[in-house]
N, C-alpha and C positions, 0 to 999 in steps of 0.2 A: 885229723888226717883225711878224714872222708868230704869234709868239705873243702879242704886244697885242692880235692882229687876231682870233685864237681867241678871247682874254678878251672882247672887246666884243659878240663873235656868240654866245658864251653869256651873255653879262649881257643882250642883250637879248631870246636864248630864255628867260632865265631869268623875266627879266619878263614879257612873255608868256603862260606857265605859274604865276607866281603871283597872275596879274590875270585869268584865264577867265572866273572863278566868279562874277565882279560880274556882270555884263550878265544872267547867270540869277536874280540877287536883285531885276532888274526884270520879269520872268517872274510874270504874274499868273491867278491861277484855276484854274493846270494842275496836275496833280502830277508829282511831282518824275519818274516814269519818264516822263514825256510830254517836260517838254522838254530832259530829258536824253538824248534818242534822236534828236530832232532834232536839239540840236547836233552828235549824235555822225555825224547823216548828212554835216554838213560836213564835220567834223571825222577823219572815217575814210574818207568815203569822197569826193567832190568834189574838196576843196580839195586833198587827195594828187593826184589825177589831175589835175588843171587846174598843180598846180606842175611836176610831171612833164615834162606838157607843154610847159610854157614851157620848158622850162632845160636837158633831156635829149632831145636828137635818136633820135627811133627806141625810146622807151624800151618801147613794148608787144614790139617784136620783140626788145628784150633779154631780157624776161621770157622768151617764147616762146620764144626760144632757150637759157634756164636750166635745165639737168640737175633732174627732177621732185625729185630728194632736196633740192638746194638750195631747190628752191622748198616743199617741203613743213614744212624745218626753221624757214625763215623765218616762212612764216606760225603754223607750229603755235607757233614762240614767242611771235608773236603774240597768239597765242590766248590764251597764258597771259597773256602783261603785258598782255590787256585786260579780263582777269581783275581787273589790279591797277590798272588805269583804272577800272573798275566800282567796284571798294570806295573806290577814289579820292576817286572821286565821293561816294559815301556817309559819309566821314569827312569832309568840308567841310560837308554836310549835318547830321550830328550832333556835330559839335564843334568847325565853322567853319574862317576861313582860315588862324588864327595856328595854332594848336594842333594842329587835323588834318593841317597840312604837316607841321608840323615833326617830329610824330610818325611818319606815314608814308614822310617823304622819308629821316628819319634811320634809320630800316629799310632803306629801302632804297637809300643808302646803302653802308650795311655790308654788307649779303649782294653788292652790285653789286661790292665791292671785294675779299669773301671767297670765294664761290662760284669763282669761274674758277680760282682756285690748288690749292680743294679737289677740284673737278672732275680738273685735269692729276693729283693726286694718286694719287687711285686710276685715274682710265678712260685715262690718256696718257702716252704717252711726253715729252712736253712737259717741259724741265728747270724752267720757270717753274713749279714746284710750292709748296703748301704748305713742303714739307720746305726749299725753299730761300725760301724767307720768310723762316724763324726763322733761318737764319746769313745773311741780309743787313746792311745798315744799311736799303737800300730798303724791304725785306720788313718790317723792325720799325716803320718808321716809320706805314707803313700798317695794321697790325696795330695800333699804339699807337692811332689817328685814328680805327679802329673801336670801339676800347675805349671811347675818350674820345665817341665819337657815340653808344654805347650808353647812357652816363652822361649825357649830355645827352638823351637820350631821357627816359630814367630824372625828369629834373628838372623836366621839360615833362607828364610824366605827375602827376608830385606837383602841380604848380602847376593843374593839372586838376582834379584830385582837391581839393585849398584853396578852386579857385572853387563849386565842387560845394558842399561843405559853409557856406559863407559867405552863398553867395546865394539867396535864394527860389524857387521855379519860373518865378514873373515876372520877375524880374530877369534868371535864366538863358535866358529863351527872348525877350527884348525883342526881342537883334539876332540869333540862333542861334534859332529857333523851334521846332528841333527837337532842343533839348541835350541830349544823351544819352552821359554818359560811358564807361559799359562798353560798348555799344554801339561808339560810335566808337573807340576803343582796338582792340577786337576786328579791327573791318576798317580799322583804320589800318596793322595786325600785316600784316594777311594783304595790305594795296593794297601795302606798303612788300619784303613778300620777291618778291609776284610782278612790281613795276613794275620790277624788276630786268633781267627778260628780256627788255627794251628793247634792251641794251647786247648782250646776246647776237647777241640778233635780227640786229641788223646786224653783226657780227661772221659768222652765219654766212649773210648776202647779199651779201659783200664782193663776191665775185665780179661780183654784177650791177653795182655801182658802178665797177667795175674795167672793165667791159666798155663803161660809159658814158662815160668817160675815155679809152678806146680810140676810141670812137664821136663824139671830139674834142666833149665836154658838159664846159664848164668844173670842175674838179674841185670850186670848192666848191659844187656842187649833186650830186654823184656821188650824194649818199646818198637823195637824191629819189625815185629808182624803185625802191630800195631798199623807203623807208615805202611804197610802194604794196601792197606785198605783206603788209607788218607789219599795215599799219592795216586791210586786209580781213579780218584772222585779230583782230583790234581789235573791228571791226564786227560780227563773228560773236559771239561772247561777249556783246556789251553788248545786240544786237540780239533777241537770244533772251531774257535775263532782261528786257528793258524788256518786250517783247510780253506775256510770262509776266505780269507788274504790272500792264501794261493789263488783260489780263483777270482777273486776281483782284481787282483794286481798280474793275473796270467805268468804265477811265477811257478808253476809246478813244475818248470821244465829246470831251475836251479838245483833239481837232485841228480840231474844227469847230464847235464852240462858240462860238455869235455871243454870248453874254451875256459873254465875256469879250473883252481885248482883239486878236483874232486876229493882227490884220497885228503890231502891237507883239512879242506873244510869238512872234512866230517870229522877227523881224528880233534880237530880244535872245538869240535861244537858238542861231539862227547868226551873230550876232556871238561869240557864248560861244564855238562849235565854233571858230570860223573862227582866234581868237585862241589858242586850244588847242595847234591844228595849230603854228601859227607857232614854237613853244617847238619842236620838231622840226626845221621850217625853219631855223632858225637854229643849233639844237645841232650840225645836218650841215653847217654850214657853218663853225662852230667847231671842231668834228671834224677838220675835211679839213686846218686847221691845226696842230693839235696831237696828231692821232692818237686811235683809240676804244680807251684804254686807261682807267683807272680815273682817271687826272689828268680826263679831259674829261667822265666820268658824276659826279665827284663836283664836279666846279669848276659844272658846271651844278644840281645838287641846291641849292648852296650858297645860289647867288643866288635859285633858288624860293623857299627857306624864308627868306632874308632879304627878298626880296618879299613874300611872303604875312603875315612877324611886323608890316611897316610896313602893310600893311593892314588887318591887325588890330585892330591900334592904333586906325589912320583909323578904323573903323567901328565901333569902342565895343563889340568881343568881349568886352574885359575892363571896362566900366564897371559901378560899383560896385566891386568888386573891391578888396579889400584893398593897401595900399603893399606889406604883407611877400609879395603874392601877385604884383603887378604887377614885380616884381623876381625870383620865383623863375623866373615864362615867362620875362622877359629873359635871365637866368642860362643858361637850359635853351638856347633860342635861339644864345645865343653860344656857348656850349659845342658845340653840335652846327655852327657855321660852324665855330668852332677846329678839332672834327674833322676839317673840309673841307679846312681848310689845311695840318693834321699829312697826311693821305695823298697831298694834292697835292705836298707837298715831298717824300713817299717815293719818289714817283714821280719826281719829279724826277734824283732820283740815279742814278748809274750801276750801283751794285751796292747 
C-alpha cells in the first residue's frame, strides 16, 4: 500500500511537471526571461515557504539550527540543478514539450542513476560503488535502463532531426515559435546532467528533513524545508541570468507594460510557477514512500516525459509531420519510459 501511495504522488508530481509550460504559452507580449522569472519568484521562492509553512512546525529554526556545511552543500547543489531548471526552460522554448522532455529528462535520467555509484567510486568509502554495479543483478539492471534511456534519447533526437528536414520554417514555428533544433539539443544536454543534482540536493539536506520528523511534521512533508534551501540556490542562478536578458534584450519594461495584458500575464506566469513547484511537492511526498533512491528520481522522470509526449500530441508539436516521423518520437518516447522501468526493477532487487 505504501508503495501504490509513492506511485500516485509521483504520477501526480509527474504531471504537474509536465503540465507547467502551458499557462506560459498564454503569456502575451513579454519575452520569454520576463515571464520566466516571474514564475520562477513562485516557484522558487514563495510557494517553497508558504508549504514549509503549512506542513513543517518550526521549519526556519530547522534551518538555523543546520550545521553551515549542510546548508552550503544544499543550496550550492541547488545552484547547479537551477542551472538545469534554466536550460529547462530553454529546451521547451526551442523544441517544445514532447521532445524537449523527453530529451532532457532522459539525460537526466541517466546521469541521476549513474553519477552517485561513480561518485562512491572514486571519492567513498561507500561499498554501493560502481565496481559493485557490474557483479549485481541490481547494478546491471540499472546500467542496462541507462543504456536503453540513452538509445531512446538517441530516437527522439533522430525524430527531431526528420521533423527539421520535412517541415518549412512555418510549419516548424506554427505551435513552437521558436524551433530550434541544435539549439535545443545543446541545452536539453546540459538541463538533463545538471537537473540531476535535484536528487542529490536532497540527499545531502536529509538531515533537515530528519530534524522535521523529529519536530513531529508528518514525514510525508519532511522534504519541504528541505526545497526551501534547494530552490533559493534555484532562484539564485535563474535570477541572475533573467536580469542579465532583461537588460540586453531592454525588456524590463515588459513588467509594466499596460499595452500588454498585465493582470493576465502575471496570473498565467504564476500559475506556470505555482504548478512547477507542485511536481516537488508531490515527488517529497512520493519520496518519503519509497525512499530517494534512483527507483523514485527515475519513476518520477517517467511520468514527466509520458506527460509532456500526450501534450504534445494535444497541441499539434508534431503536425504535419510525417507517419514514419510521428512513430519514430513515439518509438523514442517509449523507449526512454521502458528505461524507466528496466532501472526501476534494478532497484527493485535486493542484490
Amino acid at each position: 500500500m505504501q508503495a501504490l501511495l509513492g506511485v500516485l504522488f509521483h504520477f501526480i508530481g509527474g504531471f504537474a511537471s509536465g503540465s507547467f509550460y502551458i499557462p506560459y504559452k498564454r503569456v502575451k507580449g513579454w519575452s520569454w526571461e520576463s515571464y520566466w522569472i516571474v514564475g520562477g519568484v513562485f516557484s522558487w521562492l514563495l510557494i517553497p515557504f508558504i508549504a514549509a509553512w503549512l506542513t513543517v512546525p518550526g521549519f526556519m529554526d530547522i534551518i538555523g539550527a543546520t550545521s553551515g556545511s549542510i546548508l552550503f552543500w544544499t543550496y550550492f547543489l541547488g545552484v547547479l540543478w537551477g542551472i538545469g531548471g534554466l536550460t529547462f526552460g530553454l529546451s521547451m522554448r526551442y523544441l517544445g514539450m514532447s521532445l524537449g522532455m523527453a530529451v532532457a529528462l532522459g539525460f537526466c535520467s541517466a546521469f541521476g542513476a549513474l553519477i552517485p555509484p561513480i561518485y562512491r567510486e572514486f571519492f567513498s568509502d561507500d561499498p554501493n560503488n560502481l565496481t559493485a554495479m557490474l557483479h549485481s543483478s541490481r547494478g546491471l539492471f540499472v546500467l542496462l535502463g541507462t543504456l536503453v534511456c540513452l538509445v531512446g534519447i538517441g530516437i527522439s533526437g533522430k525524430a527531431g532531426m526528420m521533423k527539421e528536414k520535412e517541415l518549412s520554417h512555418e510549419q516548424k514555428t506554427e505551435s513552437i515559435q521558436e524551433f530550434n533544433l541544435r539549439k535545443g539539443l545543446a541545452v536539453a544536454i546540459v538541463s538533463g546532467i545538471l537537473s540531476a543534482c535535484m536528487s542529490f540536493a536532497i540527499s545531502a539536506g536529509k538531515s533537515m528533513g530528519d530534524a522535521a520528523v523529529a519536530n513531529n511534521a508528518n514525514p510525508l512533508y519532511k522534504n519541504n524545508v528541505i526545497f526551501v534551501v534547494i530552490m533559493l540556490g534555484g532562484l539564485t542562478t535563474n535570477l541572475i541570468w533573467c536580469i542579465f536578458l532583461n537588460k540586453r534584450n531592454q525588456s524590463f519594461g515588459d513588467y509594466t507594460n499596460k499595452s500588454t495584458p498585465l493582470g493576465r500575464n502575471y496570473f498565467f506566469a504564476a500559475l506556470a510557477g505555482t504548478t512547477w513547484f507542485l511536481q516537488f511537492f508531490f515527488y517529497g511526498m512520493g519520496e518519503s514512500k519509497l525512499g530517494n533512491d534512483a527507483s523514485s528520481w527515475i519513476l518520477h522522470m517517467a511520468f514527466i516525459i509520458l506527460i509532456s509526449g500526450v501534450w504534445g500530441f494535444i497541441l499539434k508539436e508534431w503536425k504535419s509531420a510525417s507517419r514514419k516521423t510521428l512513430m519514430t518520437i513515439s518509438l523514442g518516447i517509449f523507449t526512454i519510459i521502458l528505461s524507466v522501468v528496466l532501472v526501476g526493477y534494478g532497484n527493485s532487487l535486493s542484490n
